[in-house]
N, C-alpha and C positions, 0 to 999 in steps of 0.2 A: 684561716687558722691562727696567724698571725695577730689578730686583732683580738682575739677570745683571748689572748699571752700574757698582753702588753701590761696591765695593771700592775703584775705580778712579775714582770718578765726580768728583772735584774736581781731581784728577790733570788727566787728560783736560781737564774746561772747560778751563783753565788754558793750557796746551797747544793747541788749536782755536780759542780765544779772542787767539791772541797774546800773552799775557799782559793783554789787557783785562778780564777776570772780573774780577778782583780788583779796579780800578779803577772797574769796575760796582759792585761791592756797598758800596765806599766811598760812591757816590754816593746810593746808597737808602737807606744809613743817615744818609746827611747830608738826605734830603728825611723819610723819616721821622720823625725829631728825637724820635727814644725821651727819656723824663725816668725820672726814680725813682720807682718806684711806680705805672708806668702800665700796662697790661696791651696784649701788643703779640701779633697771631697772626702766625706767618710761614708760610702755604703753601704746600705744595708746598716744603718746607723741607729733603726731599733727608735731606743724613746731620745737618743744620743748622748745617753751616758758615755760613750765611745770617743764621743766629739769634745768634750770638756776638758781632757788634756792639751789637745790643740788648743784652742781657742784663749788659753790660759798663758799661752804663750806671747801671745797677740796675733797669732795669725787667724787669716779669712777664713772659717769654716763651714762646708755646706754641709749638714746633714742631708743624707736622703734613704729614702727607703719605699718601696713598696705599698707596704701596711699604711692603710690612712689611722687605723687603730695606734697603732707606735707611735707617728707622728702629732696625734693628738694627744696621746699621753706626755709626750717628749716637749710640744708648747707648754705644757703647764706647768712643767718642773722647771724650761728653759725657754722662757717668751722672746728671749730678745736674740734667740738665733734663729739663723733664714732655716727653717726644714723647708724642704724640697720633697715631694712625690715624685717619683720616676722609674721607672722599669730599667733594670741594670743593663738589657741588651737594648734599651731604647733610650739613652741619657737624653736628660733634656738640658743639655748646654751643646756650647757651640764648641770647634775643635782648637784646642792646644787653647786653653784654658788655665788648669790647674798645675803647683809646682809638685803638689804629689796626691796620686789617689790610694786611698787603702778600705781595703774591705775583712770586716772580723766575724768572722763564722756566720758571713751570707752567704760567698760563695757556693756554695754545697748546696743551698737551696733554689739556685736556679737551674733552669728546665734547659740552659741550652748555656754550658759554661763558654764554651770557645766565641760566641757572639759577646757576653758581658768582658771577656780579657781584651777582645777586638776594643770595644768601646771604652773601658778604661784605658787604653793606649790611643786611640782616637782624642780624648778632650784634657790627655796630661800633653803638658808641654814638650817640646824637644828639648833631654838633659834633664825633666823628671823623671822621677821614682816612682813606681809600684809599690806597695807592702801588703802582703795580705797575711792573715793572720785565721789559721784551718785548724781545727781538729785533722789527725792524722793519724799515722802508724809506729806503734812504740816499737823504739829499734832492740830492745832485747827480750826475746822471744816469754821466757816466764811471765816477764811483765805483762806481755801482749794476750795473753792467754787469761790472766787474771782481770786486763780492763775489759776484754771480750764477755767475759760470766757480768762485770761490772753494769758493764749495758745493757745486756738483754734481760737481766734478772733483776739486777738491784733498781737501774732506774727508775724504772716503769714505779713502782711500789712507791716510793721517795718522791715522785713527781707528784703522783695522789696525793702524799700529803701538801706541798706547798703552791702549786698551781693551779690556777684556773680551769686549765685546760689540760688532762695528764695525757690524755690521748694526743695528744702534739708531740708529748716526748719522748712516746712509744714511736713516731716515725724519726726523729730526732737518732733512736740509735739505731734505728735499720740504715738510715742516711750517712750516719757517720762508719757505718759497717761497709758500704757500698761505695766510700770515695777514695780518689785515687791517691797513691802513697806520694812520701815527698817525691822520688825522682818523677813519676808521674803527673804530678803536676806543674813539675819543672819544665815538662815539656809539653804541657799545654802552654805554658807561661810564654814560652821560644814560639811555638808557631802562630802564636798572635801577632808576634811582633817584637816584645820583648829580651834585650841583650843582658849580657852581665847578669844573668838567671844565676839565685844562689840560695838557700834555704838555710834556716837553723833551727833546731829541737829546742822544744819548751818542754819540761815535765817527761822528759823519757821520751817524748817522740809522741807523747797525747797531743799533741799541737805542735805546729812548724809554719815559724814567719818564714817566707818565700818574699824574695823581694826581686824584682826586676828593674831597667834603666831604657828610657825612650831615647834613643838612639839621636842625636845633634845632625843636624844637616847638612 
C-alpha cells in the first residue's frame, strides 16, 4: 500500500494535514534535539523527508522503513543517506546503538505495537530518548467531533484528488479512528520499558509527541 503512496506521499500529508506536517516535523526535531555526532534512527522514515532535520545538524541518521517503494523514492531525492529496510518489530541493528530513536505517524501502522516499542528500547542506548510523533485525540470535545466528520467525510474525497493511491487514505482515518489516546499510549510506552513517559499536544491534541527515557545502568 505503501509503495503505490510514495511518489506523492509528502505531497499529499501536506495537503490533508492543512499545511500542519510540516509544523509537525519542526516540533520533533525540536524535542528530539539531534547534536553532532550522535546516531539518531528515524522510522518509518517514508521517502525521509523526516530524516533531513537531523542530519542537518550533523548528526548520524538512519532512515528506515518498511516500504522498499518509500525507500527508493527517498534515494533519489537523498542518495547520500544510509536508507535502511527493516521491520520495526524486527530492527536490523545490534542493541544500544542509537542516542535517540523517533518514529512519526508509523507507529499506528504496525500490526503488533508493543514488539516495535520492545525494539526501539532494545537498539537506543542507556540515557537515550524515545520521540514519537502520532496522530491522536483532540482534547476538547467540539473540536474532536468536528475532526471526526473531518476524517471519515472530507478525507477520502481530498485524497482522490492528490494521491496516487486514495484508497490508502480511506484506511489512513479508520486507523487514526482506532488508536490509542495520549494516556493510552503512554502506557504502552511504560510497559515496554520505557521511564520518564510524558506527552505533549500539537494542534489540539490532532497529534501528541510522547517521549520516553532508556533507563542508565
Amino acid at each position: 500500500m505503501f509503495d503505490d503512496v510514495a511518489a506523492k506521499y509528502d505531497l499529499t500529508n501536506d495537503v490533508l494535514s492543512l499545511g500542519q506536517a510540516r509544523l509537525w516535523r519542526k516540533e520533533v526535531a525540536r524535542a528530539v534535539g539531534a547534536r553532532p555526532a550522535q546516531k539518531i534512527l528515524d522510522l518509518a522514515a517514508g521517502t525521509a523527508t523526516s530524516s533531513m532535520p537531523f542530519a542537518a545538524t550533523g548528526a548520524y541518521v538512519v532512515p528506515c522503513d518498511f516500504s522498499l517503494g518509500m525507500l527508493r523514492e527517498g534515494k533519489k531525492r537523498h542518495p547520500w543517506l544510509p536508507l535502511t529496510a527493516g521491520d520495526a518489530t524486527k530492527l536490523p541493528f545490534r542493541d544500544d546503538v542509537f542516542d535517540r530513536v523517533t518514529i512519526s505517524f508509523g507507529l499506528r501502522n504496525v500490526q503488533d505495537t508493543d514488539s516495535a516499542l520492545r525494539e526501539l528500547y532494545r537498539v537506543t542506548k542507556p540515557g537515550g530518548q524515545v520521540v514519537i510523533c502520532e496522530f491522536s485525540q483532540p482534547t476538547w470535545e467540539p473540536f474532536r467531533t468536528v475532526y471526526t466528520e473531518y476524517l471519515m467525510r472530507a478525507l477520502p474525497p481530498v485524497a482522490r484528488g492528490v494521491s496516487s493511491n486514495p484508497d490508502a487514505y480511506v484506511y489512513l482515518a479508520e486507523s487514526i479512528r482506532a488508536w490509542p489516546d495520549q494516556p493510552g499510549l503512554a502506557a504502552l510506552l511504560q510497559k515496554a520499558g520505557w521511564s520518564k513517559v510524558a506527552w505533549r499536544n500539537l494542534t489540539g491534541g490532532v497529534v501528541a509527541l510522547h517521549r520516553g527515557v532508556k533507563a542508565e545502568v
